[in-house]
N, C-alpha and C positions, 0 to 999 in steps of 0.2 A: 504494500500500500504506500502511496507518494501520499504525504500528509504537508498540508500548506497551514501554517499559524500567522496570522497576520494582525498583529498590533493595530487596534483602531486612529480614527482620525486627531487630529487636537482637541484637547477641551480646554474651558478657562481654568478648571485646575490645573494641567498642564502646560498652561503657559503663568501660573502663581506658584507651579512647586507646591501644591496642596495634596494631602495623601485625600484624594478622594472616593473612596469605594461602596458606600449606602446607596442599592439599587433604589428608586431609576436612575437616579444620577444624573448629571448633566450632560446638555448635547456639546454639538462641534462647534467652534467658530467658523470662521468664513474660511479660514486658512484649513484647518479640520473637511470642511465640506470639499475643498477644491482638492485636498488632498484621496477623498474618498472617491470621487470622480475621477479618477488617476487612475485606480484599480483593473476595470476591463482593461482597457491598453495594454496595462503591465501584463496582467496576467491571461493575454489574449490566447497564451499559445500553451497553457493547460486545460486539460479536459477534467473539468470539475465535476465531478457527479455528485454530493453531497455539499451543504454549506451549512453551517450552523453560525451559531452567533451567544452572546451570554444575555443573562438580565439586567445587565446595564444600557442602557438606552443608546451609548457611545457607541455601541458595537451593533447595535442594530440600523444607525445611523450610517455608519460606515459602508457595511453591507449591501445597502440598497442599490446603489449602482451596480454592484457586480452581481446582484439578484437578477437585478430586470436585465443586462446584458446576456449572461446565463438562462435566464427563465427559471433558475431555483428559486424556491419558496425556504429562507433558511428560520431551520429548527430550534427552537431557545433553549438552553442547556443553566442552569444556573450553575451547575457545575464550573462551568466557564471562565465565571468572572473572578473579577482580579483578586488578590489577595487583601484576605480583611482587614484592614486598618486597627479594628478595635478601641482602645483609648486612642490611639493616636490621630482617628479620623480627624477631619480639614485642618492638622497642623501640616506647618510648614517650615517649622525651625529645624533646625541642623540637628538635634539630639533626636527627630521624632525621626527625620528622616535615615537617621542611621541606625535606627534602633529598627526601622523596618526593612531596609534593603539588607542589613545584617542577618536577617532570620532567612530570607530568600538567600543568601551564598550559605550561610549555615545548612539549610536544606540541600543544597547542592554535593555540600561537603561529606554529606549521609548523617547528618545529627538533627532527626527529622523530630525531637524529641522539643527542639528550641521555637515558644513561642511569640508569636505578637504580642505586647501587652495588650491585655482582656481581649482576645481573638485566638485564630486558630494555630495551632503546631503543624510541623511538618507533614505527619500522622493523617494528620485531617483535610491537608492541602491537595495532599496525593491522590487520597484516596475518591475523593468527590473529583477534581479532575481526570484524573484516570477512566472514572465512569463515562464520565460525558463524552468524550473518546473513544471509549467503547462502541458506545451508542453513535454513535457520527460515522465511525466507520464501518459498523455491522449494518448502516445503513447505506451506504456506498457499494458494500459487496452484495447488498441484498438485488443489488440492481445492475449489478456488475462491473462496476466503475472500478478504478483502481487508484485516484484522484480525491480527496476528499480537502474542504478549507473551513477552518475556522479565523472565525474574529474575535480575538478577544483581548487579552492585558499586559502591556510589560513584563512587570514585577511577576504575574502568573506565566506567562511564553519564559522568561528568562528559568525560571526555578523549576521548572520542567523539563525543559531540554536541558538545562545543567546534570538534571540527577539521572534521567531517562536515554540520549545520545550517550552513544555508547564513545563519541569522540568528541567530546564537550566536556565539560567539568567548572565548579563554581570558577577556576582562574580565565577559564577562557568567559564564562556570561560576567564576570568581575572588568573586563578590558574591552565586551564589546559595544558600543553601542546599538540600541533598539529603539529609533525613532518612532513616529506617528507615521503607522500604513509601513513599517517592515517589513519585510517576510521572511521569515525559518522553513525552508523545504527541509524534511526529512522522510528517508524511506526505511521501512520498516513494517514491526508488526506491535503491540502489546506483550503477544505469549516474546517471540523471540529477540526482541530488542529496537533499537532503535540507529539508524545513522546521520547526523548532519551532515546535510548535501551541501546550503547554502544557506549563511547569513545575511541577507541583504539588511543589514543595518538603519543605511536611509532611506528617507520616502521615494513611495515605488515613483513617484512621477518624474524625479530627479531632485537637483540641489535645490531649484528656485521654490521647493515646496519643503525646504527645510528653516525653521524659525531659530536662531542660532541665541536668538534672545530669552526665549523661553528655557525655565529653571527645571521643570520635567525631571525630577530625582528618580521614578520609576526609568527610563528611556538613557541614562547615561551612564559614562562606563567609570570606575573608581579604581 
């Protein structure tokens, strides 16, 4: 199975550094929308047979265009979305933000035991993402595709492929960047493993839809 993870578009917490994750959540900006509209293009020349998307409204946003280019109708996974903030929801200071990008490398690193303050562990991160995955792709093969994408969150795309690529690891999601509309190809399976194909780090439509001003602590590399 070729599996597409694609980072949603900007939000205004992504452009204030805010840990934002209480679905619905908020939509794109303009830069965010122009960014989403980028997608078919990019990604003109895979054969998508499933798309899903999470509960947060960013990722549903996102989606749309490569929905109706496509013709999929994508499926909502709450599994999906990003990593829970917990106490740290809409801060934006330096201690909030490194107390939660730190539990995402920590995950990485296999100490799946280290949690968010008042949120989830590693344990629980896995296991609800993993599902939705499941389910996306058993929905692919049920139709025979071998193609499947999701849209869904940094800090979540990052700490999954770190622990799951079998050629990734927290030092490499620690050094890459994952912009707004990324994309992580990876082929593989669940039962048998995972491989990173490609990182595309910046937004799929090129540089001039990269905001170089926005603080985005999820999306940068340490």
């Amino acid at each position: 199975m070729r599996l597409l993870l694609i980072r949603h578009g900007q939000t205004p917490d992504n452009v204030e550094g805010k840990l934002g994750t209480v679905a619905p959540g908020v939509g794109l900006t303009d830069l965010g929308r122009r960014q989403a509209e980028a997608l078919p293009t990019a990604l003109a020349d895979e054969t998508i047979g499933a798309l899903a998307v999470s509960t947060l409204v960013r990722t549903q946003l996102t989606a749309a265009p490569l929905a109706a280019a496509t013709g999929l109708t994508p499926t909502v996974f709450d599994g999906l979305r990003e990593v829970k903030a917990g106490d740290l929801e809409d801060r934006s200071d330096a201690a909030a933000v490194t107390a939660y990008v730190g539990c995402v490398f920590s995950w990485a690193e296999g100490d799946l035991d280290a949690r968010v303050p008042g949120s989830e562990d590693g344990h629980e991160f896995f296991a609800r993402y993993d599902a939705a995955l499941a389910d996306l792709i058993a929905a692919g093969e049920r139709d025979g595709h071998e193609t499947v994408a999701a849209v869904s969150h940094g800090a979540a795309i990052r700490a999954w492929v770190g622990s799951r690529a079998v050629n990734a690891d927290d030092e490499f999601i620690r050094h890459h960047l994952l912009e707004n509309t990324g994309v992580v190809t990876l082929e593989g399976s669940l039962d048998r493993g995972w491989r990173l194909r490609t990182w595309q780090g910046l937004p799929v439509g090129g540089a001039e839809l990269l905001d170089l001003d926005a603080a985005d602590p999820t999306g940068e590399s340490y």
